[in-house]
PALUM-377422 format. One line per 4 residues: their letters; for each residue x, z, y of C-alpha. Coordinates in nm, 2 decimals. Layout:
BEGIN
A = X,Z,Y; ...
//
This chain:
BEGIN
XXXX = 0.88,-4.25,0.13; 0.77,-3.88,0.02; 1.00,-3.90,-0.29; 1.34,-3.96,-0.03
XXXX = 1.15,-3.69,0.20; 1.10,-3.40,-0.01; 1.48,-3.44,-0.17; 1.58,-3.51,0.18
XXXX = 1.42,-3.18,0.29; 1.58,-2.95,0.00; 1.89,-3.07,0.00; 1.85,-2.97,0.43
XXXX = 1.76,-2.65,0.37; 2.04,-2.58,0.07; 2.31,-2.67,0.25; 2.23,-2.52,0.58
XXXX = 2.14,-2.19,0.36; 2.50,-2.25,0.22; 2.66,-2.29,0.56; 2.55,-2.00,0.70
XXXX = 2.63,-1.77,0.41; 2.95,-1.97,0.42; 3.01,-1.89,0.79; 2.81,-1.67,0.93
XXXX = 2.72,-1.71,1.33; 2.93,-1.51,1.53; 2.79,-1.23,1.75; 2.68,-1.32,2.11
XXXX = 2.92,-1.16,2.42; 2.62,-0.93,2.51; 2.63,-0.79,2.13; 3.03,-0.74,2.13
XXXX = 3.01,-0.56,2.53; 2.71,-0.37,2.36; 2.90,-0.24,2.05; 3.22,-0.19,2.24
XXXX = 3.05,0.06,2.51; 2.83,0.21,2.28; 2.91,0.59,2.20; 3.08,0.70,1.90
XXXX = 2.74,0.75,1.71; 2.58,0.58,1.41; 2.40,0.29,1.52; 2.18,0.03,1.31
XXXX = 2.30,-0.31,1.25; 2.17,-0.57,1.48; 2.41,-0.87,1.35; 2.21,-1.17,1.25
XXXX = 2.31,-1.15,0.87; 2.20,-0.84,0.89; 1.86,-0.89,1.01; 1.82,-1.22,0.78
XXXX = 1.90,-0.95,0.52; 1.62,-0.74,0.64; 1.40,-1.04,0.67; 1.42,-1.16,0.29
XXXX = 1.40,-0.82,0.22; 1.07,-0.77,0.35; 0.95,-1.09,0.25; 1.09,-0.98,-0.15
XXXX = 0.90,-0.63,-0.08; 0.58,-0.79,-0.01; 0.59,-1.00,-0.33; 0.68,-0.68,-0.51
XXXX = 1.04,-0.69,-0.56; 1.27,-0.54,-0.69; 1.08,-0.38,-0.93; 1.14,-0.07,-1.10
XXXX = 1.37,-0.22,-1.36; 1.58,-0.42,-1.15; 1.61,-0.05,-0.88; 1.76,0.14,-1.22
XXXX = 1.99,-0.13,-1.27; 2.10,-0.17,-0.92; 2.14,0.22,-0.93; 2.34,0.24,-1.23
XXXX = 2.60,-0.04,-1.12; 2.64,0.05,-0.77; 2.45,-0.23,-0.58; 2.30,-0.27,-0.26
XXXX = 1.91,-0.41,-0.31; 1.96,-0.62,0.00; 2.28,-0.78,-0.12; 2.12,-0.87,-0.47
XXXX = 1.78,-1.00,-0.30; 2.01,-1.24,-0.06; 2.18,-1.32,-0.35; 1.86,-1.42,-0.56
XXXX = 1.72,-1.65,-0.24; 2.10,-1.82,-0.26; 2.10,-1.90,-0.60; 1.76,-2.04,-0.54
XXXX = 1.84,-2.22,-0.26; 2.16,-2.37,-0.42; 1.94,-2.44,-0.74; 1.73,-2.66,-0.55
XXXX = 2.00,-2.83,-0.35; 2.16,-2.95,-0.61; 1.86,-3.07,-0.76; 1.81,-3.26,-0.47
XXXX = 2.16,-3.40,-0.50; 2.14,-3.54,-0.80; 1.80,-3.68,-0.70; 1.92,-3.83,-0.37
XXXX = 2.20,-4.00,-0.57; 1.93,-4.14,-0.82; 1.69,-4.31,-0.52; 1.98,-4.47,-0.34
XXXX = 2.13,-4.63,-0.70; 1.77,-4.74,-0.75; 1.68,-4.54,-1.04; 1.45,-4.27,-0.85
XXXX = 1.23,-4.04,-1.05; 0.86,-3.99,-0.99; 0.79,-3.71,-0.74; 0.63,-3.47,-1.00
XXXX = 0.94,-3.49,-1.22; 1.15,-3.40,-0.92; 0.96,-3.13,-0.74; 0.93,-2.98,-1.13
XXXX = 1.35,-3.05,-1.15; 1.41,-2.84,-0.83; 1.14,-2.59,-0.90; 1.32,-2.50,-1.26
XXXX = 1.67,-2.53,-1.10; 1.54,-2.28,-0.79; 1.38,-2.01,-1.06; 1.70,-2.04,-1.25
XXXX = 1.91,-1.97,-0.97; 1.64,-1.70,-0.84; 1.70,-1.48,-1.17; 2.05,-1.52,-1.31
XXXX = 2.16,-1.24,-1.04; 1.91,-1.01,-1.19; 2.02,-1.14,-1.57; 2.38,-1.01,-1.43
XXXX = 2.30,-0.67,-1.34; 2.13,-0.61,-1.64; 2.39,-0.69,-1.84; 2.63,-0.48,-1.64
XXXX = 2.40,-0.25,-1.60; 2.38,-0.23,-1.95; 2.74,-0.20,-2.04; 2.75,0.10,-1.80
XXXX = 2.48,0.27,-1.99; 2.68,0.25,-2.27; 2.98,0.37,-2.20; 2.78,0.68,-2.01
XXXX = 2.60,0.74,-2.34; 2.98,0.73,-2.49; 3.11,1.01,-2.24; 2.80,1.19,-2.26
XXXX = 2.90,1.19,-2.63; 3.24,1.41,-2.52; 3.04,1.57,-2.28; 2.80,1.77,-2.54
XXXX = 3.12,1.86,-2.74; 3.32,2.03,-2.47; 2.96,2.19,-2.32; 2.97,2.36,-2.72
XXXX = 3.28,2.46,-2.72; 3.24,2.66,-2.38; 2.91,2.79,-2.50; 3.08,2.91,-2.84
XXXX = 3.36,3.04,-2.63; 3.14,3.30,-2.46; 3.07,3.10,-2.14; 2.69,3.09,-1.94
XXXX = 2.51,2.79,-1.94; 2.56,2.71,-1.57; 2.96,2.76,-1.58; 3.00,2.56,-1.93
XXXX = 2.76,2.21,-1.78; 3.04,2.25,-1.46; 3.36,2.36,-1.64; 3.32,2.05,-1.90
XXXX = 3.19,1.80,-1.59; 3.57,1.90,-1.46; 3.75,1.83,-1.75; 3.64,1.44,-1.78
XXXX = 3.74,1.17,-1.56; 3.56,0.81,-1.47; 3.24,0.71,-1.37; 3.04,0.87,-1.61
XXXX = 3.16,1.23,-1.53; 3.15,1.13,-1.19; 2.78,1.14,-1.18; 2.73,1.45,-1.34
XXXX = 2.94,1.63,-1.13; 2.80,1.51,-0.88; 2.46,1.55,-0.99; 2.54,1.93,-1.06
XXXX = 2.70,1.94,-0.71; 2.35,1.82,-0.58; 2.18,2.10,-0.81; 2.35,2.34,-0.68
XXXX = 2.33,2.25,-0.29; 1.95,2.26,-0.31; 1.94,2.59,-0.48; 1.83,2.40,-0.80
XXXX = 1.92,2.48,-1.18; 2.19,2.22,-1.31; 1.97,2.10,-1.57; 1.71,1.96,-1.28
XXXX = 2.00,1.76,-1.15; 2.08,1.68,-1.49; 1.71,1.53,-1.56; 1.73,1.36,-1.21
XXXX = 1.99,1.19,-1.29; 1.89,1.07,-1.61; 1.57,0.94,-1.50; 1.76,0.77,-1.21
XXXX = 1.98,0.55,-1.48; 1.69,0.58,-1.73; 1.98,0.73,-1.99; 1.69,0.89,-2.21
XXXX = 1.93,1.08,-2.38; 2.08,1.31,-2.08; 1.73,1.39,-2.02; 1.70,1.52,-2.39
XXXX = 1.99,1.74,-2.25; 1.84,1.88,-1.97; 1.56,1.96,-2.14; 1.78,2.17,-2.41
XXXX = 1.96,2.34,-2.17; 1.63,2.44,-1.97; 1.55,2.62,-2.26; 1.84,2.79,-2.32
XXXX = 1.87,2.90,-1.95; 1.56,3.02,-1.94; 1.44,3.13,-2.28; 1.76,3.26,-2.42
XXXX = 1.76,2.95,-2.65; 2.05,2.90,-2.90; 2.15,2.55,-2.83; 2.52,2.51,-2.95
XXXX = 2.33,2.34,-3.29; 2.12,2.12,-3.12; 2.41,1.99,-2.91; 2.64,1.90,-3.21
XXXX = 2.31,1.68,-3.37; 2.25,1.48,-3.03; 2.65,1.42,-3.04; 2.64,1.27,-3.38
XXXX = 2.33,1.07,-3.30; 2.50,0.96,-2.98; 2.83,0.85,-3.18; 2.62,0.69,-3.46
XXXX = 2.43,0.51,-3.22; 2.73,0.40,-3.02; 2.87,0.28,-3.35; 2.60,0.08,-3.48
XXXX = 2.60,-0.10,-3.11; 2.94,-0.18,-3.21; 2.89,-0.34,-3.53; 2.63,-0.52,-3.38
XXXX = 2.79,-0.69,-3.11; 3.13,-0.75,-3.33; 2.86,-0.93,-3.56; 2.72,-1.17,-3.29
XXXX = 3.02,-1.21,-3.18; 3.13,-1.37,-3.52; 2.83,-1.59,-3.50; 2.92,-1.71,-3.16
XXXX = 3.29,-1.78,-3.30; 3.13,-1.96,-3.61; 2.92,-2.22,-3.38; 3.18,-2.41,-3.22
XXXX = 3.36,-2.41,-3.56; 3.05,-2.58,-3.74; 3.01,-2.82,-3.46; 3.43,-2.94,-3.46
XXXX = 3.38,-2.98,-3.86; 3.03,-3.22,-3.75; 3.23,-3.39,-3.51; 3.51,-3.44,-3.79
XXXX = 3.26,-3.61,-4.02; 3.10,-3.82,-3.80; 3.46,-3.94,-3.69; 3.55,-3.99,-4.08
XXXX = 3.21,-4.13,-4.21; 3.12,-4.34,-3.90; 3.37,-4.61,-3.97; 3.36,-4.65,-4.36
XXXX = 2.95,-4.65,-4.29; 2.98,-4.94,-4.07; 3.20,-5.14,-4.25; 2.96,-5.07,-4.56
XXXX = 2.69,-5.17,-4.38; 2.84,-5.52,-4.19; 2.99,-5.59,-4.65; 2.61,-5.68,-4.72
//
């Protein structure tokens, strides 16, 4: 009985987890009368996915999460770190329910497996579904990086010109922010917008925001422009190297992921000529085999 139980139990818990992300529980009369009388101020969330969001946020705080890592990542894409911790306990939660579903279909055909193997099944299912949000961001957060890295290639090459065209530090790092457009000169606009609202030099906002995206090579920048702001510094030279180094290293990502992208390609190749054999040989191998 503990077998039917426990997949019984998971497979409770999964869908109801499902259901209410699904369709969440509508606010009660007192909650609407409440937000409809309530003055035209900001007021905090009292909606019941909210607070489960609060709740498995707390509960993914005390255990340490997000970590560091995952708060970079979640930075550089845009995310909300109650979203992707909801999102982790769902895919954890739908891991194990279908786990269970598989299981429950097992014990009523007869052909149960032992507990351990089971709770071990929905255990590996739940951890997979627990860390392929965080697998996601990465990656995306990953592509973002580089195509920041990219623009922060143009970037150094426009700041040169403007410094070789007579102009001061502080007006070339804001003239060549202007110039750009997407999300990479986004941010450092408005990270020089930030600098210069809290009566900070551009190149602090500049090494804020690189540590916020953990983009070592902006940082690089700020520091090189710190030193030409406030030792007089010739930098227009040391700008041109970290662009170069920037396009070679953007290039060499390239050729890197067009390689594995060939060895991907040649995999299912390899596997159709298998397949081909097999489909050839298998016959003329039998009949060989049934002639003696």
């Amino acid at each position: 009985m503990i077998e039917p139980l426990l997949w019984g139990a998971c497979l409770g818990v999964g869908l109801w987890a499902f259901a209410v992300w699904l369709v969440p529980p509508k606010p009660s009369l007192h909650e609407v009368l409440a937000t409809l009388s309530a003055p035209p101020s900001p007021v905090a969330d009292t909606s019941p996915v909210w607070r489960v969001k609060r709740r498995i946020a707390g509960i993914a705080g005390s255990f340490g999460l997000p970590t560091a890592r995952l708060r970079a990542d979640l930075t550089v894409v845009g995310g909300d770190v109650e979203r992707h911790l909801v999102a982790k306990a769902i895919g954890a939660l739908a891991g194990a329910a279908l786990v269970s579903v598989i299981g429950l279909a097992l014990v009523f055909r007869g052909d149960g497996l032992p507990w351990v193997t089971s709770a071990g099944a929905i255990a590996a299912f739940a951890a997979v579904g627990f860390l392929l949000p965080d697998f996601r961001v990465r990656e995306a957060a990953q592509s973002r990086r580089s195509a920041f890295r990219h623009a922060l290639s143009a970037y150094l090459n426009l700041v040169r010109i403007l410094l070789a065209g007579g102009a001061g530090v502080d007006s070339a790092l804001a003239d060549a922010a202007e110039v750009g457009t997407g999300w990479a000169f986004h941010q450092l606009r408005q990270a020089l917008v930030t600098a210069q609202v809290t009566r900070t030099t551009p190149w602090e906002g500049l090494e804020r925001l690189g540590e916020d995206l953990e983009v070592r090579q902006l940082s690089d920048l700020a520091a090189a422009v710190g030193l030409a702001g406030t030792d007089g510094a010739k930098i227009r030279s040391s700008l041109a190297s970290k662009a170069r180094a920037l396009r070679t290293r953007e290039l060499t990502d390239s050729e890197g992921e067009a390689r594995a992208a060939t060895e991907r390609m040649s995999l299912p190749l390899v596997l159709l000529m298998l397949g081909f054999l097999l489909f050839i040989g298998y016959p003329a191998l039998v009949s060989v085999l049934n002639g003696l």
